[in-house]
N, C-alpha and C positions, 0 to 999 in steps of 0.2 A: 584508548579512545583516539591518539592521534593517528593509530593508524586506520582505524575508519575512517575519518576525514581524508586521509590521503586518497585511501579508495575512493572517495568519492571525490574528491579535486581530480584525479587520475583520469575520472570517467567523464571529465568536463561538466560535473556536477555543481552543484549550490548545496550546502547544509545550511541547518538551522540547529544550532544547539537549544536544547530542552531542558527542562530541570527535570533531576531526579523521580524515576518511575512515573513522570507526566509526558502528556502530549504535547504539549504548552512551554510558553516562557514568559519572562517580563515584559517583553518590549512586544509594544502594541506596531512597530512597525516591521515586523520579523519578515512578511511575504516581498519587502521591496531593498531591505536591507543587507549589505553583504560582508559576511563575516569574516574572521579569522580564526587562525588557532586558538590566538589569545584570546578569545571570546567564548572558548568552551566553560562547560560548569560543571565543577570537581563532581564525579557520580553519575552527573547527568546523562541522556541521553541524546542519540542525534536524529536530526529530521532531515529530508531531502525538500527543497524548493522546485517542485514540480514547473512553474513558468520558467523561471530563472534558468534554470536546468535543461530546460524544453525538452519535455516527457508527458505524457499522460502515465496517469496509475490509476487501473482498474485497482478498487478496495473489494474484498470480495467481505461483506458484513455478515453474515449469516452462516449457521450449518449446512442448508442446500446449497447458497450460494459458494460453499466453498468446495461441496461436493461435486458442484454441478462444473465450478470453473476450472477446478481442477483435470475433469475428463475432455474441457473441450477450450480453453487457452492451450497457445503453443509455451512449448518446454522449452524454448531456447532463445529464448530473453533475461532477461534479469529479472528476479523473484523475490520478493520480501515474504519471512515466514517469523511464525512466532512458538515459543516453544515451552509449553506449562511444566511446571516443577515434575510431574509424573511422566516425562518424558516424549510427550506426546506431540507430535509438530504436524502445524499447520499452513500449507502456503496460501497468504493472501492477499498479495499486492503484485501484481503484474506491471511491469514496466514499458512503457512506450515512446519512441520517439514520436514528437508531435509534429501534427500538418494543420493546422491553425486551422483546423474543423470546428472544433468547440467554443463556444462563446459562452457558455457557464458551466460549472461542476455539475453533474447530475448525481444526484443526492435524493436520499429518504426512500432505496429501493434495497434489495436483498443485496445486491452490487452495486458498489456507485462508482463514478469514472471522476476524477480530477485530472485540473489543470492549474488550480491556481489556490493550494491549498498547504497545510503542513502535514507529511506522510510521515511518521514512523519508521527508519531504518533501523537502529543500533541502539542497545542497551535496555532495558527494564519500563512495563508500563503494567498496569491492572485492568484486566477484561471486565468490562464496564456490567458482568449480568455476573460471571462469578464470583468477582473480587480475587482471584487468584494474580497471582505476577507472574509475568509473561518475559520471556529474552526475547530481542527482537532483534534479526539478522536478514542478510541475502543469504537463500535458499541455492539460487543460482544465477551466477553474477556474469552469463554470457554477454553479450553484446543486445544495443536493445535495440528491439525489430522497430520498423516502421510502422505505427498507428493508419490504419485503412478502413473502407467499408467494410471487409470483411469480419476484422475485428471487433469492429463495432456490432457489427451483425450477432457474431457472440456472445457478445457483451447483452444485448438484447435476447437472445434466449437464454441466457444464465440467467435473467430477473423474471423472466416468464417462468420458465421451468420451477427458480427456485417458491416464485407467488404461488403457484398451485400443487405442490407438490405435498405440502400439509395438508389439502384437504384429499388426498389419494389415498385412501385407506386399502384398495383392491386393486389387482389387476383388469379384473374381470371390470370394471368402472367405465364407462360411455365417455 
């Protein structure tokens, strides 16, 4: 674990230590709080402070939303993926450097975009529909682009595509 932390001190990052297979931790002050080493928890896992950090992270929630973001985020930012026991890996947290666009998380959509929340990097969490344990890593730890309209833009047909794509049973569909 401590050299996930490095990685992310390295990248002018903020963590947040987790507890074990959670997303979460004790301390009710973790989004304004700044850790150490010493402050990791034996097992645990780590989280990235998105403000602190200053990044936006595209969350991609969903099956289409991960299919759809997959085909149309850029590849050469920094990528959070997760990886089920059956070997199966998923990328879906895209990283961004922030322009002080956002004034709230957008949330409760097939993708949602943080700024000011606790993201999931490194170690063990349970997929909230399967109950399966998930490893959780960068995919691809390039350099992170700069957050823009266009990305945003994105970002907004990745939750269109992914809302309507359950009811497309046909091509042949109006």
């Amino acid at each position: 674990m401590i050299n996930e932390v490095k990685k992310i001190v390295n990248r002018g990052m903020f963590f947040i230590p987790l507890l074990p297979n959670e997303k979460k931790n004790w301390d009710k002050d973790f989004l304004t709080r700044d850790y150490s080493e010493k402050d990791l928890i034996p097992n645990g896992n780590l989280g990235i402070n998105p403000r602190k950090s200053g990044v936006y992270i595209i969350d991609l929630d969903s099956d289409f939303a991960i299919k759809f973001g997959n085909l149309w985020l850029p590849k050469n930012t920094t990528i959070g993926a997760r990886q089920y026991p059956n070997g199966v890996v998923e990328r879906t947290h895209w990283y961004f450097e922030a322009d002080g666009c956002l004034e709230n998380n957008l949330k409760g959509s097939p993708a949602e975009l943080y700024w000011d929340h606790n993201i999931v990097a490194f170690g063990t969490t349970i997929h909230k529909h399967t109950k399966e344990q998930m490893k959780r890593f960068w995919a691809c730890e390039e350099s992170v682009l700069p957050f823009n309209e266009s990305i945003l833009k994105v970002f907004n047909k990745i939750n269109f595509a992914a809302s309507i794509a359950p009811h497309l049973t046909s091509a042949n569909q109006g």
